[in-house]
MIGU-948625 format. One record per residue (C-alpha): x, y, z; residue in three letters. Coordinates in Angstrom, 1 decimal, m for minus. Each point is the difference from the previous one (the first is absolute). Last residue first. Layout:
<pts>
(pt (X Y Z) 'ALA'),
...
</pts>
This chain:
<pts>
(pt (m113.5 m5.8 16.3) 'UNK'),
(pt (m4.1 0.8 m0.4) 'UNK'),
(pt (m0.9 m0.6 3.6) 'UNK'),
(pt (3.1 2.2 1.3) 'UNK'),
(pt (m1.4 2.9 m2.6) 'UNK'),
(pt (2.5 1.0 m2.3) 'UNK'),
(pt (1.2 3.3 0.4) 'UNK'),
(pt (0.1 2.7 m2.7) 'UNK'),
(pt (3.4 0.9 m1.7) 'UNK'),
(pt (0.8 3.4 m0.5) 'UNK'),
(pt (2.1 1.1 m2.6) 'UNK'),
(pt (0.5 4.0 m0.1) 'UNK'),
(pt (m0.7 1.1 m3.3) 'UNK'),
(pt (1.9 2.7 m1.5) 'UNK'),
(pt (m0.9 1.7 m3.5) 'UNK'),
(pt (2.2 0.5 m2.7) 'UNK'),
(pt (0.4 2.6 m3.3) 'UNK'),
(pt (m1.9 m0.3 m3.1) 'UNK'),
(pt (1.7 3.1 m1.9) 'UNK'),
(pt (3.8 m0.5 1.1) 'UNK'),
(pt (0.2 m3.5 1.2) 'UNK'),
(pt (m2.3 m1.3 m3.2) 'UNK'),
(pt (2.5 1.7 m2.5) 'UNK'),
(pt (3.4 m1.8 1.9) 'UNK'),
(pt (m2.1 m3.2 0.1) 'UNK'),
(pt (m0.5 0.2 m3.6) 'UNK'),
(pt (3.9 1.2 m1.0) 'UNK'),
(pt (1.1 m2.9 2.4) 'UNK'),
(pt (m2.2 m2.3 m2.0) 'UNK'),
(pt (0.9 1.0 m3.3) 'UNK'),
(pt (4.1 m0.8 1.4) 'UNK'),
(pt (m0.6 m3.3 0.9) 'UNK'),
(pt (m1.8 m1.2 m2.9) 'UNK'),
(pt (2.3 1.7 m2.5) 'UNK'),
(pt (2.6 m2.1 1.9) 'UNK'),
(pt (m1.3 m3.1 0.5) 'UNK'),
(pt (m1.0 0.3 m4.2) 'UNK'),
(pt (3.7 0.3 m0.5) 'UNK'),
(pt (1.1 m2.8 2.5) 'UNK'),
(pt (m2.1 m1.7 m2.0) 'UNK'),
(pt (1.0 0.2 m3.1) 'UNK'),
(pt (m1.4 2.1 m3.2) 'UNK'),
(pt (m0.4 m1.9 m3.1) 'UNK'),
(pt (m3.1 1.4 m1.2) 'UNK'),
(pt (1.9 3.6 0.5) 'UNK'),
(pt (m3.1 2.0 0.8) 'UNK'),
(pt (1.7 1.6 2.9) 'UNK'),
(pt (m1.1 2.5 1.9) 'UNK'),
(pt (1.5 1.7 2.9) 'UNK'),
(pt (1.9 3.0 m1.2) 'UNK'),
(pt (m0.4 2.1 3.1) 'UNK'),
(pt (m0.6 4.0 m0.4) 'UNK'),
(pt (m3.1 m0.3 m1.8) 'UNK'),
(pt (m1.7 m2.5 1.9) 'UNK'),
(pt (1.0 1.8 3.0) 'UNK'),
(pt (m2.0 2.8 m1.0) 'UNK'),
(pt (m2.8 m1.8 m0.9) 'UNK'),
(pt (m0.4 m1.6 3.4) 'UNK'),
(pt (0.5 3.2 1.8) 'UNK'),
(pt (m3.1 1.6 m2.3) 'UNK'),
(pt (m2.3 m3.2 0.4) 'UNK'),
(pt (0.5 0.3 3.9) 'UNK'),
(pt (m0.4 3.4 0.1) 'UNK'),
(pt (m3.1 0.0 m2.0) 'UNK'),
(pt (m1.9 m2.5 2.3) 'UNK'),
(pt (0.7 1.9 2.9) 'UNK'),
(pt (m1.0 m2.4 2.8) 'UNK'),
(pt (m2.3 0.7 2.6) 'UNK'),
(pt (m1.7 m2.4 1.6) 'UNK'),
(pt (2.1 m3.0 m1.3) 'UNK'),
(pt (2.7 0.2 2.8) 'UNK'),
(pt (2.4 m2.9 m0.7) 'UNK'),
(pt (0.1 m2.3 3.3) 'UNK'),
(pt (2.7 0.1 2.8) 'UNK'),
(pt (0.1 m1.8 2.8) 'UNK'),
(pt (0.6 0.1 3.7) 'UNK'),
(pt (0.2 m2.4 2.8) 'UNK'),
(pt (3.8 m0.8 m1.4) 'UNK'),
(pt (0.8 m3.6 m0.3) 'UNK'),
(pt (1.4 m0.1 m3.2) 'UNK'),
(pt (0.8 m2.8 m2.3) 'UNK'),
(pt (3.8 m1.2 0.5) 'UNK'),
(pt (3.1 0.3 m1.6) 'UNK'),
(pt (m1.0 3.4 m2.3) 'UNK'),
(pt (3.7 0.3 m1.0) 'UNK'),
(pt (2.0 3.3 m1.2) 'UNK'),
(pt (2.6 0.0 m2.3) 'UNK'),
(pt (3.0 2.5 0.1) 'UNK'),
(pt (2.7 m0.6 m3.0) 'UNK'),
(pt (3.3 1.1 1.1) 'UNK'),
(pt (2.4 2.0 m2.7) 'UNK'),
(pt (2.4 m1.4 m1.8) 'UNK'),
(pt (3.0 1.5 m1.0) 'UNK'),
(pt (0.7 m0.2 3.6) 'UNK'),
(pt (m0.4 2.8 2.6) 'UNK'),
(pt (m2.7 1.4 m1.4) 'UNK'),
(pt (m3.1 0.4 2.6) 'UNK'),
(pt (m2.4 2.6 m1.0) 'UNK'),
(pt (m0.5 m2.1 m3.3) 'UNK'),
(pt (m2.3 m2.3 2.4) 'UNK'),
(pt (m1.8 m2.1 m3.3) 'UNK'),
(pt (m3.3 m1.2 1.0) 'UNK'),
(pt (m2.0 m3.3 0.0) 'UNK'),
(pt (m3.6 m0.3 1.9) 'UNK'),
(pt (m1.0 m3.6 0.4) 'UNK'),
(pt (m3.0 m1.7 1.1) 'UNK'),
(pt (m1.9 0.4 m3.3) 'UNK'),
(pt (2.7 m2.4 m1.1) 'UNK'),
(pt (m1.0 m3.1 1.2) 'UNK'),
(pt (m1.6 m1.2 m2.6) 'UNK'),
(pt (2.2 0.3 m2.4) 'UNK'),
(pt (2.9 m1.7 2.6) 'UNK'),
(pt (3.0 2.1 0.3) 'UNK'),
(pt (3.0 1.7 m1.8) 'UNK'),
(pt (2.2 3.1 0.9) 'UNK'),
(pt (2.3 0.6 m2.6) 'UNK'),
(pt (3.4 2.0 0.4) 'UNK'),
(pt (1.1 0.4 m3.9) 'UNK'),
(pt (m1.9 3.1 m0.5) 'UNK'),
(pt (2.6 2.9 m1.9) 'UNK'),
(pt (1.2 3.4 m0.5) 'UNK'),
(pt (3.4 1.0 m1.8) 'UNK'),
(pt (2.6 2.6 0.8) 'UNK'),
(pt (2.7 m2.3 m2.0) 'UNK'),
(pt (2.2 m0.6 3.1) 'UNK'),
(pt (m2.2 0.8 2.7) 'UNK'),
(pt (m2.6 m2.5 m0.7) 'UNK'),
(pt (m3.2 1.1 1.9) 'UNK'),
(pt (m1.8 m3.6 1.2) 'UNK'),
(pt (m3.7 0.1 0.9) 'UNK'),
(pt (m2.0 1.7 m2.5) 'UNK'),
(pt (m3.9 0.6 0.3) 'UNK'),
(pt (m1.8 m2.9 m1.7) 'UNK'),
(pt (m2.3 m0.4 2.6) 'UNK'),
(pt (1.1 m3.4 1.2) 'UNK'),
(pt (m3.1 m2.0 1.6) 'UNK'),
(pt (1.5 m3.1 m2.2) 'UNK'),
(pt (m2.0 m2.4 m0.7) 'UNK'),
(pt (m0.5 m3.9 0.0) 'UNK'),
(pt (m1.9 m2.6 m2.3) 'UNK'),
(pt (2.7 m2.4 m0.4) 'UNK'),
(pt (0.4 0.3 m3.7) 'UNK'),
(pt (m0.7 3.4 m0.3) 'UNK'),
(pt (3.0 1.0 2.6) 'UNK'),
(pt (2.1 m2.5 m0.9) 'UNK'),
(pt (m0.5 1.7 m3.9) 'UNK'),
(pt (0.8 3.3 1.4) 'UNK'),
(pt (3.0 m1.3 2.0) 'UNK'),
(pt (1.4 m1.8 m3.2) 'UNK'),
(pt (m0.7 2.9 m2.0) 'UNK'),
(pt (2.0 2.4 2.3) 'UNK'),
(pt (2.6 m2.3 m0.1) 'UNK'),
(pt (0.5 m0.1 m4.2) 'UNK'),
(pt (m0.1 4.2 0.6) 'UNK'),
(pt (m2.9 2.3 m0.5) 'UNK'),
(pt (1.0 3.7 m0.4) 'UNK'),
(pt (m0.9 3.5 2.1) 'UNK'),
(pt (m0.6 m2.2 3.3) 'UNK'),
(pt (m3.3 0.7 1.7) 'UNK'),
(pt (m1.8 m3.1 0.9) 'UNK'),
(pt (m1.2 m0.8 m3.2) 'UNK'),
(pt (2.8 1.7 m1.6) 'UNK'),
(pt (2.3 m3.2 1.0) 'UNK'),
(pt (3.1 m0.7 1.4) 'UNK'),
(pt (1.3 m2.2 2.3) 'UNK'),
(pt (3.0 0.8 2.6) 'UNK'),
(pt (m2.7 m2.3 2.3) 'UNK'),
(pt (0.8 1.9 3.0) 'UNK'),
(pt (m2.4 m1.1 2.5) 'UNK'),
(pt (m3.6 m1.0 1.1) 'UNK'),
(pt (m1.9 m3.3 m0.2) 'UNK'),
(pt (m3.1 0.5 2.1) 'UNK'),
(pt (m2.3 m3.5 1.0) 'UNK'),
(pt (m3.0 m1.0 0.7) 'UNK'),
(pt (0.6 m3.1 0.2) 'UNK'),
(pt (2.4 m1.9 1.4) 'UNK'),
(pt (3.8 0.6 m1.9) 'UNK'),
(pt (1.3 m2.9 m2.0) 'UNK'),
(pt (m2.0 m0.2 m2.7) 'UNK'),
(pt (1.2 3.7 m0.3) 'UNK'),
(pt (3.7 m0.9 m0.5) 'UNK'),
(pt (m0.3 m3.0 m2.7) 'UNK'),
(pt (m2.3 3.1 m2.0) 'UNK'),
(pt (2.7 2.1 0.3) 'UNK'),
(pt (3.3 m2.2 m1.1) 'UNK'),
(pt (m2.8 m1.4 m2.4) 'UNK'),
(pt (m0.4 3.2 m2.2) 'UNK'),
(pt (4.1 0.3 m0.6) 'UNK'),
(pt (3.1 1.3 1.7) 'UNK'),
(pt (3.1 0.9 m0.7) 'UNK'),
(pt (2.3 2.4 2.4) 'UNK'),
(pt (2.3 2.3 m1.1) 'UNK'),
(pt (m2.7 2.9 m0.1) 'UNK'),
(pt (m0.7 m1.0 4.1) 'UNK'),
(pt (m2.6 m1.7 1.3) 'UNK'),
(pt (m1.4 1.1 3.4) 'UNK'),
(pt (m2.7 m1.3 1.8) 'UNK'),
(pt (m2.4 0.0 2.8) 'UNK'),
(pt (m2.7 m2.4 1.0) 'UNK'),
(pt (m3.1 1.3 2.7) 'UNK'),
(pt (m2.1 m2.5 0.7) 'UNK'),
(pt (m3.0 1.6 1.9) 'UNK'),
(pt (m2.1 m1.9 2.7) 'UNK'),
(pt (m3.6 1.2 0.5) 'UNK'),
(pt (0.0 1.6 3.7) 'UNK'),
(pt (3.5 1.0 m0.8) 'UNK'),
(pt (2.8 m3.2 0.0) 'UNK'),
(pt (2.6 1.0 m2.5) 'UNK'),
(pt (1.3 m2.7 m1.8) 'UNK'),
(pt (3.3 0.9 m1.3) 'UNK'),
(pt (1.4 m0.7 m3.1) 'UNK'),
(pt (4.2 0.4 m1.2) 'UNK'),
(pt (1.2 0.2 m3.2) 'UNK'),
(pt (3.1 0.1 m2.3) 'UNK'),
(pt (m0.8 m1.9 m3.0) 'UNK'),
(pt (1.7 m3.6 m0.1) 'UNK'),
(pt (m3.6 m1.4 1.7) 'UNK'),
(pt (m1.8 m2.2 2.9) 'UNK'),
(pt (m1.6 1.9 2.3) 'UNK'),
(pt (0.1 m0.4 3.5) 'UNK'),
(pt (m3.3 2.4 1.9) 'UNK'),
(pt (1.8 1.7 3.3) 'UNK'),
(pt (m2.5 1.2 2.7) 'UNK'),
(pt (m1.7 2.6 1.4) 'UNK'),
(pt (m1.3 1.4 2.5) 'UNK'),
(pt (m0.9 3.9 0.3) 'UNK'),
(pt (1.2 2.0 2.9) 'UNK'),
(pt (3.5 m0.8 m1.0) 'UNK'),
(pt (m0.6 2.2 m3.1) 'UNK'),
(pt (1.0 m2.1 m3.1) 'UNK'),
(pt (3.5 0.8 m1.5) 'UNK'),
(pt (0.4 m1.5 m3.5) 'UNK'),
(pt (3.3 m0.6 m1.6) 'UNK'),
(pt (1.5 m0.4 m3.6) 'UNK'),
(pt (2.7 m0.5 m1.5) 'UNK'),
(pt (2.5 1.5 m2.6) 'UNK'),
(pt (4.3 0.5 0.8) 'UNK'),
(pt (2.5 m0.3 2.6) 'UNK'),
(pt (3.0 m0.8 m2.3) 'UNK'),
(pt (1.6 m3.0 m1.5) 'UNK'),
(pt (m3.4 m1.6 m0.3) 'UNK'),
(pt (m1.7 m3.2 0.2) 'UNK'),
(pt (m2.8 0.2 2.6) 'UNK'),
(pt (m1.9 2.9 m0.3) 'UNK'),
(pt (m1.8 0.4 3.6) 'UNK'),
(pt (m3.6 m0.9 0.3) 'UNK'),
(pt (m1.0 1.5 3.0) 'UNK'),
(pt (m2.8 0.0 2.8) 'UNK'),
(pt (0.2 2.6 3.0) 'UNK'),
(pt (m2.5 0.6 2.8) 'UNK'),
(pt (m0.3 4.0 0.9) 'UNK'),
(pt (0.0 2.2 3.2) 'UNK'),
(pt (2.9 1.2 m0.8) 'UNK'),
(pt (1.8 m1.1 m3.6) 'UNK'),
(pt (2.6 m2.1 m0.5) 'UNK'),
(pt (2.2 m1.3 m2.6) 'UNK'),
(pt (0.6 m3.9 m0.5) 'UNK'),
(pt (3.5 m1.6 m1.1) 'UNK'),
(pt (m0.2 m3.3 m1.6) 'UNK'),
(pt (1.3 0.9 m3.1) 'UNK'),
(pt (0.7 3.4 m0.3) 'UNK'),
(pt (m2.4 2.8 m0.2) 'UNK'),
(pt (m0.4 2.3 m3.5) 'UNK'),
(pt (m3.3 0.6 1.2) 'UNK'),
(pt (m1.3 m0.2 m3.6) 'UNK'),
(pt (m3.8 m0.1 0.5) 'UNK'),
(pt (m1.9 1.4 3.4) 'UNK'),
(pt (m3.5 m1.1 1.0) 'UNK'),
(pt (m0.7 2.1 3.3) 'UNK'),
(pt (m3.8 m1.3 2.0) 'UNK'),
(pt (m2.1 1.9 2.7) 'UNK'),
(pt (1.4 3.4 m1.3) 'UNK'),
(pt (0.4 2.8 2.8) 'UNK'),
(pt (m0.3 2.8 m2.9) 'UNK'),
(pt (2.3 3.2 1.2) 'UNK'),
(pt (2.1 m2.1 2.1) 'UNK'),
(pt (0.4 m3.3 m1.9) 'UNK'),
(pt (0.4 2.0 m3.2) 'UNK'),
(pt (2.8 2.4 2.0) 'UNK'),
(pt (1.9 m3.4 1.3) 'UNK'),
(pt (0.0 m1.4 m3.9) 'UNK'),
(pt (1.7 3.2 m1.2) 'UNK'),
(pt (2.1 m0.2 2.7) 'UNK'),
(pt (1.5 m3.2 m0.4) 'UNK'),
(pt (m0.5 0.3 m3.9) 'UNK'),
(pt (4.3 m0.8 m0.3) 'UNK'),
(pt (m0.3 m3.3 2.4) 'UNK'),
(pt (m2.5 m1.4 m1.8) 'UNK'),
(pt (1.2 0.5 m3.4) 'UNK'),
(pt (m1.7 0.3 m3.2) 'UNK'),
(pt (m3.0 1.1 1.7) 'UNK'),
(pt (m2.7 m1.3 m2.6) 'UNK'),
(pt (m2.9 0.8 2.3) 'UNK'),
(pt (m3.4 m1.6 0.9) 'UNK'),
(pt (m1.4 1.8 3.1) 'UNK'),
(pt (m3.5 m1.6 1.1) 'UNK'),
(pt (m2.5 1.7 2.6) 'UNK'),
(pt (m3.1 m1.9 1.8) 'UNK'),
(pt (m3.4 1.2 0.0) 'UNK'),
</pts>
């Protein structure tokens, strides 16, 4: 497993030690920060980290940008991509290559459907598109839809993607008191199962707080597996921890004209409340994984 940080810092230099405590306590493999507020041309550093920036360009002040520090241990390498939108991808070479494209677009900022759709043709596949979108959408979490909400929803739908967000809140504005999910986290739909997304509200620095996602990279080579034990399982339990999650979790939706991200979601969410029954009154066994030799005249 590998460990992503995605954080809205709003200022590098100001989360300093917010961002040494994350690296402490959680070693990530791979930091995605938005609004560095770096100046042009000028790249931070981190220890024991490689360092690629997008740096706002045309500003009076040290403002916006993003930067991506990937663990020197891992190599990697700068994908160019061709867009007005601050963003920066990196292709991150695990056993199956990642690209990895992080982005920040500010409230002031306008952009459309293409602007995202121009960006992911240009990332290898697969792909995560992760950042601070400032889009809202209750989807995803956000207590109102706004016009850029609907352009990311309908990118989304249109391009086949999803968004392993869990609709927890991201940003706390300190102004008004209010919650919301404008840091989205977008990959491949068929790549999802590979992700687990989480908001780290231990850490608040910024009035955003980091997103933690971990990353199955490779299969595993462990000599042991594990297999549902079917010997034993209480039936009753099962049916009773299913119901009861049914009951607290509005899931379904017979709105005919229900989207996908929509349906994703019910989906994703039944089968966590399934796997969560099965874990309690099924259980696992362990196998250990032996492989028998091939005789010489048989190779």
């Amino acid at each position: 497993m590998a460990s992503f940080i995605q954080w809205n810092i709003n200022d590098f230099y100001k989360r300093s030690v917010g961002i040494n405590c994350i690296i402490y306590d959680l070693q990530p493999a791979i930091l995605c920060f938005q609004e560095t507020n770096l100046k042009n041309n000028h790249c931070a550093n981190i220890k024991n980290y490689t360092g690629y920036f997008k740096n706002r360009t045309l500003a009076f002040r040290a403002s916006g940008g993003v930067a991506t520090f990937i663990k020197d241990t891992i190599d990697s390498e700068n994908i160019s991509i061709t867009s007005d939108l601050e963003v920066i991808a990196t292709l991150v070479k695990f056993h199956k290559p990642l690209s990895i494209c992080n982005i920040y677009i500010p409230d002031s900022k306008t952009f459309t459907k293409q602007h995202l759709k121009d960006i992911t043709k240009q990332l290898p596949k697969p792909f995560v598109l992760l950042g601070d979108f400032n889009s809202r959408n209750t989807s995803w979490g956000c207590t109102h839809t706004d016009l850029r909400g609907q352009i990311v929803e309908q990118f989304l739908e249109d391009e086949s993607l999803i968004l392993p967000n869990n609709n927890q809140p991201i940003r706390h504005n300190v102004s008004n008191g209010n919650f919301s999910a404008i840091d989205l986290t977008i990959t491949n739909t068929n790549f999802s199962t590979l992700f687990d997304w989480q908001v780290l509200s231990a850490y608040s620095d910024s009035d955003h707080w980091p997103i933690g996602i971990q990353y199955q990279n490779h299969l595993s080579l462990n000599k042991f597996s594990t297999k549902w034990n079917f010997k034993k399982p209480n039936w009753d339990l099962f049916s009773e921890n299913i119901e009861y999650e049914l009951t607290q979790n509005s899931l379904i939706d017979l709105n005919p004209n229900c989207n996908q991200l929509k349906i994703a979601s019910i989906v994703k969410k039944s089968t966590d409340i399934i796997l969560e029954a099965a874990n309690l009154s099924i259980g696992f066994n362990t196998h250990q994984n032996i492989k028998k030799t091939v005789p010489w005249w048989n190779k």
